[in-house]
PDB file of N, CA, C and O in Angstrom:
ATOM      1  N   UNK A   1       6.054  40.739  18.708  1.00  0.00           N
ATOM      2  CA  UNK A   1       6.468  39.401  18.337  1.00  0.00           C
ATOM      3  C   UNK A   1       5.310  38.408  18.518  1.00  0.00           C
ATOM      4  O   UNK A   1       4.954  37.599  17.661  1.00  0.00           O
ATOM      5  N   UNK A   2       4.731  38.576  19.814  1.00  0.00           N
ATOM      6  CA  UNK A   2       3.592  37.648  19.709  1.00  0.00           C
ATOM      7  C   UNK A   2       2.429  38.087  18.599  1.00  0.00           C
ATOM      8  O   UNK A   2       1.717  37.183  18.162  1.00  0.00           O
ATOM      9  N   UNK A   3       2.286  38.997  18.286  1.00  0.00           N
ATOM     10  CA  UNK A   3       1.266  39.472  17.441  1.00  0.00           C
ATOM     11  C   UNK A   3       2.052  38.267  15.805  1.00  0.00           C
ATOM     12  O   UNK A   3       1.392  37.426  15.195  1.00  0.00           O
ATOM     13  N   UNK A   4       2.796  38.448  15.670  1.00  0.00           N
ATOM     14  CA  UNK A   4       3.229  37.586  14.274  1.00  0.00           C
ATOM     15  C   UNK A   4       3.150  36.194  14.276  1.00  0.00           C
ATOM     16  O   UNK A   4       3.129  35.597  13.200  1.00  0.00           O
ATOM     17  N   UNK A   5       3.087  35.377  15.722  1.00  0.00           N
ATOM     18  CA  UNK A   5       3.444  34.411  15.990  1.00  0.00           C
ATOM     19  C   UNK A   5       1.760  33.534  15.630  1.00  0.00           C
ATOM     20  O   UNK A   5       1.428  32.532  14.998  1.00  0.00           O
ATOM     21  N   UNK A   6       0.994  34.668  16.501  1.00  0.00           N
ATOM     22  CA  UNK A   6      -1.181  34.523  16.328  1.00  0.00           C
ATOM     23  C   UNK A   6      -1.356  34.730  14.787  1.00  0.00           C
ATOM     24  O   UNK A   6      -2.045  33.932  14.150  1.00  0.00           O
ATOM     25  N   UNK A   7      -0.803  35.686  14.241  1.00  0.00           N
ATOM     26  CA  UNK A   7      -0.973  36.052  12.765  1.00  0.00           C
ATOM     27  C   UNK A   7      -0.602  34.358  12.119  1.00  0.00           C
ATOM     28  O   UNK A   7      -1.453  33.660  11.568  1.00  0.00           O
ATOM     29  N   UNK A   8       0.382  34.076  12.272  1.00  0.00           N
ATOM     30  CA  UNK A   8       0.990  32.978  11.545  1.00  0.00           C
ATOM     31  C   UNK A   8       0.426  31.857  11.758  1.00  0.00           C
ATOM     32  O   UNK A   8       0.386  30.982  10.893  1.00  0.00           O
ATOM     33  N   UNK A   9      -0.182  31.701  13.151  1.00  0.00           N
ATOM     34  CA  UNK A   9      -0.593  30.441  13.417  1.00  0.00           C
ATOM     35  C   UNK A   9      -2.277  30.404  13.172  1.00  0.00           C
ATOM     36  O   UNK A   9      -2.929  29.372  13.013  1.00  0.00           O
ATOM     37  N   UNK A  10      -2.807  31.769  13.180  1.00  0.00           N
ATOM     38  CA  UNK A  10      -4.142  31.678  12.372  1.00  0.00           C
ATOM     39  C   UNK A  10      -4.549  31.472  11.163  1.00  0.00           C
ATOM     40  O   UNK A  10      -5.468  30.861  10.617  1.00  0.00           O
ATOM     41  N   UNK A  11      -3.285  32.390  10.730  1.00  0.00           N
ATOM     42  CA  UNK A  11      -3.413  31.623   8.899  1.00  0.00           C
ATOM     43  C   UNK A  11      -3.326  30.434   9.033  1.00  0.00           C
ATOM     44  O   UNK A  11      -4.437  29.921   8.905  1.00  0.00           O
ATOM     45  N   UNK A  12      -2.112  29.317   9.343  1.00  0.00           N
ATOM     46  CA  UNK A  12      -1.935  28.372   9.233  1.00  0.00           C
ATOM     47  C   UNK A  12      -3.282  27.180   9.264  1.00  0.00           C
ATOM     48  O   UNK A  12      -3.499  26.093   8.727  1.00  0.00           O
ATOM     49  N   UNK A  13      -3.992  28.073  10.203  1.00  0.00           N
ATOM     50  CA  UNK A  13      -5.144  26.852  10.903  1.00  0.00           C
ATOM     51  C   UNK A  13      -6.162  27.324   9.973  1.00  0.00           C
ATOM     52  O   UNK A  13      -7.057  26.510   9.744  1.00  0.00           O
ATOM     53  N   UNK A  14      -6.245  28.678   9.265  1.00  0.00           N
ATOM     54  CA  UNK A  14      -7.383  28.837   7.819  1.00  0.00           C
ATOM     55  C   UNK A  14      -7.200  27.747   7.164  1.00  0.00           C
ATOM     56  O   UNK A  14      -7.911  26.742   7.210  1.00  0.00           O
ATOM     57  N   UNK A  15      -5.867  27.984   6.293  1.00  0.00           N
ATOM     58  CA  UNK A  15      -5.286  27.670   5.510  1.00  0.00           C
ATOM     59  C   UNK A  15      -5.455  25.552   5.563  1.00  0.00           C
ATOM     60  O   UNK A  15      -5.869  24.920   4.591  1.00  0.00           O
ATOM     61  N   UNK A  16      -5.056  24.941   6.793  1.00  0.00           N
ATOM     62  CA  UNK A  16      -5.392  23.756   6.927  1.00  0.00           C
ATOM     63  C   UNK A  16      -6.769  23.432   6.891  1.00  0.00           C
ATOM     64  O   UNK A  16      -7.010  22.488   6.139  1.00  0.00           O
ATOM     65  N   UNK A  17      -7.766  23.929   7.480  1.00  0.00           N
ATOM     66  CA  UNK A  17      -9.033  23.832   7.553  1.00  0.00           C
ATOM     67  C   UNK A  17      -9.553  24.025   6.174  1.00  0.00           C
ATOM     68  O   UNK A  17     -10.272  23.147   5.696  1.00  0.00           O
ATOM     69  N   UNK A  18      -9.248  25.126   5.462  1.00  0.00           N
ATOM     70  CA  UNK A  18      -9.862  24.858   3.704  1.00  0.00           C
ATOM     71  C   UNK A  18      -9.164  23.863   3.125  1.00  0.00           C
ATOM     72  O   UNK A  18      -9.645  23.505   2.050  1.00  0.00           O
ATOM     73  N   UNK A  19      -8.011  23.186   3.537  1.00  0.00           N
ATOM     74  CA  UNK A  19      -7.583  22.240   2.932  1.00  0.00           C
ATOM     75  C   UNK A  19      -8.542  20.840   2.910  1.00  0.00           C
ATOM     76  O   UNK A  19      -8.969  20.157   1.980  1.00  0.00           O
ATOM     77  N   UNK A  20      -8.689  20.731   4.552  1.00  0.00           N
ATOM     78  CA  UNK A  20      -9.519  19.468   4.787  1.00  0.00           C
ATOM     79  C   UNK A  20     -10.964  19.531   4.390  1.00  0.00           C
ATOM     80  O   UNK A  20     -11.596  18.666   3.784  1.00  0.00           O
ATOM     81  N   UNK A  21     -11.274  20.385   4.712  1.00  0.00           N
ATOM     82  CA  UNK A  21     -12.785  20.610   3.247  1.00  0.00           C
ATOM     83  C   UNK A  21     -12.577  20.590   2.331  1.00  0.00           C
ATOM     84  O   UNK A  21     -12.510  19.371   2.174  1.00  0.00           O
ATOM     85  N   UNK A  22     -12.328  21.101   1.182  1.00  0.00           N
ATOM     86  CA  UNK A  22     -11.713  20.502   0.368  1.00  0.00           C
ATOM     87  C   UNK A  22     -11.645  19.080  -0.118  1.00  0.00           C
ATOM     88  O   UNK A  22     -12.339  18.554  -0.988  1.00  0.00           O
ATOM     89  N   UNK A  23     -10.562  18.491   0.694  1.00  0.00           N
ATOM     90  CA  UNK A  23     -10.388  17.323   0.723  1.00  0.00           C
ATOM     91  C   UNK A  23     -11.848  16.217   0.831  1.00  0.00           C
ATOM     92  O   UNK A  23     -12.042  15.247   0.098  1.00  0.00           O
ATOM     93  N   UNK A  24     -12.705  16.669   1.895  1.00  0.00           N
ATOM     94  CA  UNK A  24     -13.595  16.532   2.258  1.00  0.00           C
ATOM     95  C   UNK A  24     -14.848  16.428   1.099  1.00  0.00           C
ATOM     96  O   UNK A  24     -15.637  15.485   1.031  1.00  0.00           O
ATOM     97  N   UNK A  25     -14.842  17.317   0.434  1.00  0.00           N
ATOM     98  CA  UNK A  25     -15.661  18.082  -0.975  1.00  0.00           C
ATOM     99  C   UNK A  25     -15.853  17.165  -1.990  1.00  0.00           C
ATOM    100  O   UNK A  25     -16.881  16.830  -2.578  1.00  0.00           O
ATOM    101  N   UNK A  26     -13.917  16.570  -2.183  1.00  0.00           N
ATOM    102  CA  UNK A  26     -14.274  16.218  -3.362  1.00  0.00           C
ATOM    103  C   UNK A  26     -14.221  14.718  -3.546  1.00  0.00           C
ATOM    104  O   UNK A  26     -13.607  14.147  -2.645  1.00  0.00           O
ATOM    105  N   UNK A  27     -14.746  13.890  -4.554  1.00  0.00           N
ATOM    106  CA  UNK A  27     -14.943  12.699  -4.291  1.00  0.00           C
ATOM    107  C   UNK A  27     -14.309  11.987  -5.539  1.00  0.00           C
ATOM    108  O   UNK A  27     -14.514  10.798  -5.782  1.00  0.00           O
ATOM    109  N   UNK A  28     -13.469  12.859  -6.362  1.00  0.00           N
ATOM    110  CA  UNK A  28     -12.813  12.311  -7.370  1.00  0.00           C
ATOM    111  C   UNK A  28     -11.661  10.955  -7.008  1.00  0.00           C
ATOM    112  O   UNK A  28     -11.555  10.016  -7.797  1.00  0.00           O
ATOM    113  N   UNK A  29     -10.906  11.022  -5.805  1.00  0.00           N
ATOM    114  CA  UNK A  29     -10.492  10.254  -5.144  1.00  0.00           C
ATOM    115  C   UNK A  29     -10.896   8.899  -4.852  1.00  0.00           C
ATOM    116  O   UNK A  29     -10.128   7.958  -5.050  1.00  0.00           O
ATOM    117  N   UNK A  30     -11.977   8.762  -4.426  1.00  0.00           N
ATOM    118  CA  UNK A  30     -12.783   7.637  -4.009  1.00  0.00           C
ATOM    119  C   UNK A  30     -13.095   6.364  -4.461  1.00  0.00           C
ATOM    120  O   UNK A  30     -13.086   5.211  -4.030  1.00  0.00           O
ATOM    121  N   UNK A  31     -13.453   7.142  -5.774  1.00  0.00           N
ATOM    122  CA  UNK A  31     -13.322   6.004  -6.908  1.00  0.00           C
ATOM    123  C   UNK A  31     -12.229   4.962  -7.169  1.00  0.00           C
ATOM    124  O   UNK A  31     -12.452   3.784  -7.447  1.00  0.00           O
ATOM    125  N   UNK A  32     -10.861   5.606  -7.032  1.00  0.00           N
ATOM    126  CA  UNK A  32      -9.955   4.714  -6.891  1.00  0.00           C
ATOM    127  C   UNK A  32      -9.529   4.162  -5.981  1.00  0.00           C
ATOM    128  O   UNK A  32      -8.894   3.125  -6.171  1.00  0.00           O
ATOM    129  N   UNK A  33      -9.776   4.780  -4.362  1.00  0.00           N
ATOM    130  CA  UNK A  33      -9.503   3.838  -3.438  1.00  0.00           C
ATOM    131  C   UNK A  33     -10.252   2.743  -3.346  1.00  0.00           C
ATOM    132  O   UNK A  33      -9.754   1.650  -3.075  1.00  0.00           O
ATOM    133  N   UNK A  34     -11.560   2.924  -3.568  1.00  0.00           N
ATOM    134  CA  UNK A  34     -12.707   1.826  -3.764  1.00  0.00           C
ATOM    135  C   UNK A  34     -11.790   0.624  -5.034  1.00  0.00           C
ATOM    136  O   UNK A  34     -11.486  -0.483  -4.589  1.00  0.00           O
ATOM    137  N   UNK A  35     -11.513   0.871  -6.163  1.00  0.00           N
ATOM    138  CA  UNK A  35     -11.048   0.102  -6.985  1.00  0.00           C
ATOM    139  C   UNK A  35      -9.824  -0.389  -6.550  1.00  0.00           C
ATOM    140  O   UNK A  35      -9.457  -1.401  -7.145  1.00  0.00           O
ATOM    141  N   UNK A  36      -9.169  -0.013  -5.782  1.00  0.00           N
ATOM    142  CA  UNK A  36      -7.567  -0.352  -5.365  1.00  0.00           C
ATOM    143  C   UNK A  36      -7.793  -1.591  -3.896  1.00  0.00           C
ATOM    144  O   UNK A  36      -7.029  -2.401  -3.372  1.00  0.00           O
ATOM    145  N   UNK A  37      -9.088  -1.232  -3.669  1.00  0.00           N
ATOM    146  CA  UNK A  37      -9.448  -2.336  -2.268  1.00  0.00           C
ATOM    147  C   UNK A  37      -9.776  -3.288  -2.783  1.00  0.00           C
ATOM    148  O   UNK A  37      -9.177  -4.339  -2.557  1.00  0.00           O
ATOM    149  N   UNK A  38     -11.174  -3.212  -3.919  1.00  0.00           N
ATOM    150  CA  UNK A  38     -11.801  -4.415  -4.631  1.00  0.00           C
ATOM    151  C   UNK A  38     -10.441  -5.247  -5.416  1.00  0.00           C
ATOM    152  O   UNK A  38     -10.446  -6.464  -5.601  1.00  0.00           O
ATOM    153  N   UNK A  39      -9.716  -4.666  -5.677  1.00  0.00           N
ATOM    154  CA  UNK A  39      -8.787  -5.332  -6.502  1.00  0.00           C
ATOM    155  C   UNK A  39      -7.681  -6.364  -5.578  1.00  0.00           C
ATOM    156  O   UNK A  39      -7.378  -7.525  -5.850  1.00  0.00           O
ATOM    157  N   UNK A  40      -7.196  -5.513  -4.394  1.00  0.00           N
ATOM    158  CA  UNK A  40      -6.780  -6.336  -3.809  1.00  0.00           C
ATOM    159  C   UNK A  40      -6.926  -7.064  -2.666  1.00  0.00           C
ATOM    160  O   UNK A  40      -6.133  -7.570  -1.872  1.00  0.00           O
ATOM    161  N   UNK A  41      -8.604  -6.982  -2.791  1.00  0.00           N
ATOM    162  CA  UNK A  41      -9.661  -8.386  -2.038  1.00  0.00           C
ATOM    163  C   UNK A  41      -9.725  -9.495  -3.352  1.00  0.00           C
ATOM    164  O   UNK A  41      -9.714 -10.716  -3.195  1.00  0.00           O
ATOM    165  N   UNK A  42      -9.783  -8.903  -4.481  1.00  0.00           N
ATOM    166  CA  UNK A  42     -10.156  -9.961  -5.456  1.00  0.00           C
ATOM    167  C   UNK A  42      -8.465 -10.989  -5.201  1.00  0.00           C
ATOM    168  O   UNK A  42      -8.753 -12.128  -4.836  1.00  0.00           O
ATOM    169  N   UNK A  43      -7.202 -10.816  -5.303  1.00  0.00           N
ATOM    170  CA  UNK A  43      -5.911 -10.909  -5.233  1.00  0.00           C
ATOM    171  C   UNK A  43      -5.447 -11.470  -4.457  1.00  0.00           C
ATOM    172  O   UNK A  43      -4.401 -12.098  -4.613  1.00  0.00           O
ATOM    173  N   UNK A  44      -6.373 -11.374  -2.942  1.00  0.00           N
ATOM    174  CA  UNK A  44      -6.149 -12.379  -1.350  1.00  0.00           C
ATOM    175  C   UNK A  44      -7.139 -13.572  -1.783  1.00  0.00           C
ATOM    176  O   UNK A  44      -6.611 -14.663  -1.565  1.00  0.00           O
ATOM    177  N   UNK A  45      -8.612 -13.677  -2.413  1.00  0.00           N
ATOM    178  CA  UNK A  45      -9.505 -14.583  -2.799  1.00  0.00           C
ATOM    179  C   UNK A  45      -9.161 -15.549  -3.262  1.00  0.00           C
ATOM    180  O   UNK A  45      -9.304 -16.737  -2.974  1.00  0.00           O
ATOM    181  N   UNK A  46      -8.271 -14.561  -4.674  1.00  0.00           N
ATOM    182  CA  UNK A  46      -7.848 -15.867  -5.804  1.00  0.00           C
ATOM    183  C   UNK A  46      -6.647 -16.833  -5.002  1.00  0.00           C
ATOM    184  O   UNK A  46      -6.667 -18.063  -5.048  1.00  0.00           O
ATOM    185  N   UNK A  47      -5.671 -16.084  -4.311  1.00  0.00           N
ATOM    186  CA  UNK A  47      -4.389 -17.135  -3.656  1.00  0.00           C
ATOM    187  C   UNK A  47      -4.804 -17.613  -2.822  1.00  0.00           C
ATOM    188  O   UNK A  47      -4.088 -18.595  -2.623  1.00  0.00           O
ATOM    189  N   UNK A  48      -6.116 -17.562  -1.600  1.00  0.00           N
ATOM    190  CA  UNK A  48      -6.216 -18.387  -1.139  1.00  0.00           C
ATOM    191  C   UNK A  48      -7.472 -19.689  -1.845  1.00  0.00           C
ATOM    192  O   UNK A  48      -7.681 -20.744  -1.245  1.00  0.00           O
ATOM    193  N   UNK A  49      -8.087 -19.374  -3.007  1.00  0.00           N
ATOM    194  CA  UNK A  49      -8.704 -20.698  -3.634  1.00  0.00           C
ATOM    195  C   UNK A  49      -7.390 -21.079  -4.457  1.00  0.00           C
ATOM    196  O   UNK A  49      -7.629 -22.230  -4.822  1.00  0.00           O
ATOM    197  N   UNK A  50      -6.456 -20.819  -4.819  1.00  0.00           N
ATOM    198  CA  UNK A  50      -5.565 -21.523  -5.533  1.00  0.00           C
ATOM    199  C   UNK A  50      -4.224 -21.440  -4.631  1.00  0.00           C
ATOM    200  O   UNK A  50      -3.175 -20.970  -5.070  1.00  0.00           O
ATOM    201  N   UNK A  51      -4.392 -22.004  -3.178  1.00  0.00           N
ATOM    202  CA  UNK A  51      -3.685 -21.832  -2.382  1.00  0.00           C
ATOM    203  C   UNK A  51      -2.537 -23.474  -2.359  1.00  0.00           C
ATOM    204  O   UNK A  51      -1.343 -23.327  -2.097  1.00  0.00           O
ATOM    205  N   UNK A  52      -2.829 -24.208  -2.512  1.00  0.00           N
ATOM    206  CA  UNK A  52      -2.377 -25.684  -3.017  1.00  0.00           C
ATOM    207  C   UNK A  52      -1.298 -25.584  -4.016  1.00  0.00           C
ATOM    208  O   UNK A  52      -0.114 -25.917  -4.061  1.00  0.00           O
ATOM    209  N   UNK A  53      -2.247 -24.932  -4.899  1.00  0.00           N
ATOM    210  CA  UNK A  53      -1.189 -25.560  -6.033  1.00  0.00           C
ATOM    211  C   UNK A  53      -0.074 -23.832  -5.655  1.00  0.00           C
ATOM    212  O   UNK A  53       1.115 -24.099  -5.827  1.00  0.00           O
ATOM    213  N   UNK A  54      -0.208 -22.889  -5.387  1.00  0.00           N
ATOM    214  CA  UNK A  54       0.935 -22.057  -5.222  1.00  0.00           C
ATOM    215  C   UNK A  54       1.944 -22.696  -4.386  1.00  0.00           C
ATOM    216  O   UNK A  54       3.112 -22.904  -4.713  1.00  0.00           O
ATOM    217  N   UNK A  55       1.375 -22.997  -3.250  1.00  0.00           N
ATOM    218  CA  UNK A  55       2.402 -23.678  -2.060  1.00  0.00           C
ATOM    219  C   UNK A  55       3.314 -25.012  -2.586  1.00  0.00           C
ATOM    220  O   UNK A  55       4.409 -25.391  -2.170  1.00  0.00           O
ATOM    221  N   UNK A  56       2.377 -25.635  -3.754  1.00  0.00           N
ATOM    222  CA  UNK A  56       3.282 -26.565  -4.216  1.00  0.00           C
ATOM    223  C   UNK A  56       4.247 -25.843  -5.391  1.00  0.00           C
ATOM    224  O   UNK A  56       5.433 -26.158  -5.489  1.00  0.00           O
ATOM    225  N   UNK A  57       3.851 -25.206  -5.953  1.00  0.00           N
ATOM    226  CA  UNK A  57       4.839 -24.127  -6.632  1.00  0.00           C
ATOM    227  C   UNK A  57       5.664 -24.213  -6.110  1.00  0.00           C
ATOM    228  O   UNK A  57       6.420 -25.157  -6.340  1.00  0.00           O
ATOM    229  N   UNK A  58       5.952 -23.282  -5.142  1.00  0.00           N
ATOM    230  CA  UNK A  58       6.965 -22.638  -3.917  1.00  0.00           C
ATOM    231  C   UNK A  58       7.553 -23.449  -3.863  1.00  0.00           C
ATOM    232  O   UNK A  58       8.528 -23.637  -4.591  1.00  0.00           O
ATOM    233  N   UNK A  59       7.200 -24.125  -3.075  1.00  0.00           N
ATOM    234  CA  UNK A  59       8.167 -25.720  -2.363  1.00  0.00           C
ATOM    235  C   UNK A  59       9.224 -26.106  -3.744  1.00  0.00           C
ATOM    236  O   UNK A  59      10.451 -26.069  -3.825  1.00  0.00           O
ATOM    237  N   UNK A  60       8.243 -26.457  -4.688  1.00  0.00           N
ATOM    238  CA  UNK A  60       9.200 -27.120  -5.832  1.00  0.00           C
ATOM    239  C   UNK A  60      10.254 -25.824  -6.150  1.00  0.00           C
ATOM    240  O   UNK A  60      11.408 -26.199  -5.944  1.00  0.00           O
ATOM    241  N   UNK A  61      10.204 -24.703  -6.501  1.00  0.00           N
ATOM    242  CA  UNK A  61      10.947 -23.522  -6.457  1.00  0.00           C
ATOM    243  C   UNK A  61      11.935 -23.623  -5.345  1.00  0.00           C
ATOM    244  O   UNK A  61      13.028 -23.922  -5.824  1.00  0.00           O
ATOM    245  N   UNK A  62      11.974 -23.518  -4.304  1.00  0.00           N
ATOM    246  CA  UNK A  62      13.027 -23.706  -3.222  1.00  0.00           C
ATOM    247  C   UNK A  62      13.034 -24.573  -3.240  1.00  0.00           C
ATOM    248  O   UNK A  62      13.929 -23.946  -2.673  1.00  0.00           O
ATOM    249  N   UNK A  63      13.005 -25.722  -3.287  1.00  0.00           N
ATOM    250  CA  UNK A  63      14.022 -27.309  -3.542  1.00  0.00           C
ATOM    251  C   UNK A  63      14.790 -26.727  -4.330  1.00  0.00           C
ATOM    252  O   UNK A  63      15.910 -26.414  -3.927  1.00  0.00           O
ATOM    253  N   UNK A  64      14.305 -26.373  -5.918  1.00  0.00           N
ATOM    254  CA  UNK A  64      15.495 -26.162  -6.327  1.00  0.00           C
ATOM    255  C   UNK A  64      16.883 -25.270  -6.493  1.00  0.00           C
ATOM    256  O   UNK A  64      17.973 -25.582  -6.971  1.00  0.00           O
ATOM    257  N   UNK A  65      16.400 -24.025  -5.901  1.00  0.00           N
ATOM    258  CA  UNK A  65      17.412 -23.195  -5.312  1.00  0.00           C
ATOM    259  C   UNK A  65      17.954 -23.347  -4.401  1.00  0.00           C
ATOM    260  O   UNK A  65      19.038 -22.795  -4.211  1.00  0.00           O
ATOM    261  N   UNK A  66      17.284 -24.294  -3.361  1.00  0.00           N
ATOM    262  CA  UNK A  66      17.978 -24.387  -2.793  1.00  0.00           C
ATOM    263  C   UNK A  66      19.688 -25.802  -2.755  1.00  0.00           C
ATOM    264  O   UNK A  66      20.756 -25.900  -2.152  1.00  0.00           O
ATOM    265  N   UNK A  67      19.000 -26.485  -3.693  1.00  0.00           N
ATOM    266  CA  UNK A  67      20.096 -27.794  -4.474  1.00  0.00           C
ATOM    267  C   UNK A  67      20.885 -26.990  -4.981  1.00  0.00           C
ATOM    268  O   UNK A  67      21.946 -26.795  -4.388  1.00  0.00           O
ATOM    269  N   UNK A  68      20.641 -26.367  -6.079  1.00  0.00           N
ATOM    270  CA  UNK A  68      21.595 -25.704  -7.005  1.00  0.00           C
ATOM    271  C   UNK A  68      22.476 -24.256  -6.025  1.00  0.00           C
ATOM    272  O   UNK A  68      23.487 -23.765  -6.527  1.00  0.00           O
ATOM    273  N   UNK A  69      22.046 -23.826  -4.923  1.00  0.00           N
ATOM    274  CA  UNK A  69      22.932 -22.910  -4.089  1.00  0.00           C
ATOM    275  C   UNK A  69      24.569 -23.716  -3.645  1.00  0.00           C
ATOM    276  O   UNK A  69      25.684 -23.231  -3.455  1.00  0.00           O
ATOM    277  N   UNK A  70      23.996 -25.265  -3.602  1.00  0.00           N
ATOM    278  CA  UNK A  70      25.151 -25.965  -2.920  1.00  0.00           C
ATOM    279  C   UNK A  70      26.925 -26.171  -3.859  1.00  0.00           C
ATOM    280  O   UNK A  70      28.059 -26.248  -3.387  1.00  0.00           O
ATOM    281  N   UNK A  71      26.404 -26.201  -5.374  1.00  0.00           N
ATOM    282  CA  UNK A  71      26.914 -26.086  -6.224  1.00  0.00           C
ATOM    283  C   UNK A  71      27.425 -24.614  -6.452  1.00  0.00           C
ATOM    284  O   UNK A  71      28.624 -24.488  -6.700  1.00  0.00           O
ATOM    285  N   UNK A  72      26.784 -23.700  -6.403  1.00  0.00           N
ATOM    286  CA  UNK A  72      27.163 -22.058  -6.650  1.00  0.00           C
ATOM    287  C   UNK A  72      28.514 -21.700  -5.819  1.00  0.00           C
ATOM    288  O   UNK A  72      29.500 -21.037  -6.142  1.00  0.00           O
ATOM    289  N   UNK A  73      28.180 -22.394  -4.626  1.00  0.00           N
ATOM    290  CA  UNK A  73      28.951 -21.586  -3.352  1.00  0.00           C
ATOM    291  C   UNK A  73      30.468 -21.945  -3.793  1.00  0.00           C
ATOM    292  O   UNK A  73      31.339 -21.084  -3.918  1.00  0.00           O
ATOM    293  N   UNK A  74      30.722 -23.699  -4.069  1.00  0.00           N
ATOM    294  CA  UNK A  74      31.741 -23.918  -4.230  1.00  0.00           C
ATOM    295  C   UNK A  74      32.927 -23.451  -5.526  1.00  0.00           C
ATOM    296  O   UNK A  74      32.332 -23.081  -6.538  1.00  0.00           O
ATOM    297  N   UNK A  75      34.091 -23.419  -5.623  1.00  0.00           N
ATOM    298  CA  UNK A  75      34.961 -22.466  -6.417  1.00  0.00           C
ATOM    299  C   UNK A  75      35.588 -23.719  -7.548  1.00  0.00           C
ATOM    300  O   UNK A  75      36.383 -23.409  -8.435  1.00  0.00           O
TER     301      UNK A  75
END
C-alpha cells in the first residue's frame, strides 16, 4: 500500500513540475497580461484627470434617483 501511495505521489510531483516549466517556457501569455495592466492603468488615469466632471455626473444621477424613488415607493 505504501508502495502505491510514493508511486502516486511521485508522479503527481513529475507531472506538476513539467507543468510549471512549461508554464514557465512559454511566453505567449504575457503579452496579454502586459496589455490587460496597461489598459487598466490607462482607465484609473483617465477617471482620475476627468475626475470632476464624473463626480458631478454621479451626484446629478443620484439626486435624481434618488427624487424619483420617493414617488415609486408610493401606491
Amino acid at each position: 500500500m505504501l508502495k502505491i501511495i510514493n508511486r502516486m505521489y511521485i508522479g503527481t510531483k513529475i507531472r506538476f513540475s513539467d507543468f510549471i516549466n512549461n508554464l514557465k517556457q512559454e511566453e505567449t501569455g504575457v503579452s496579454s497580461i502586459v496589455a490587460t495592466v496597461l489598459l487598466i492603468l490607462i482607465v484609473v488615469l483617465l477617471a482620475s484627470v476627468f475626475w470632476s466632471y464624473i463626480s458631478e455626473w454621479f451626484e446629478t444621477m443620484w439626486t435624481k434617483i434618488t427624487q424619483n424613488a420617493d414617488t415609486i415607493s408610493q401606491p
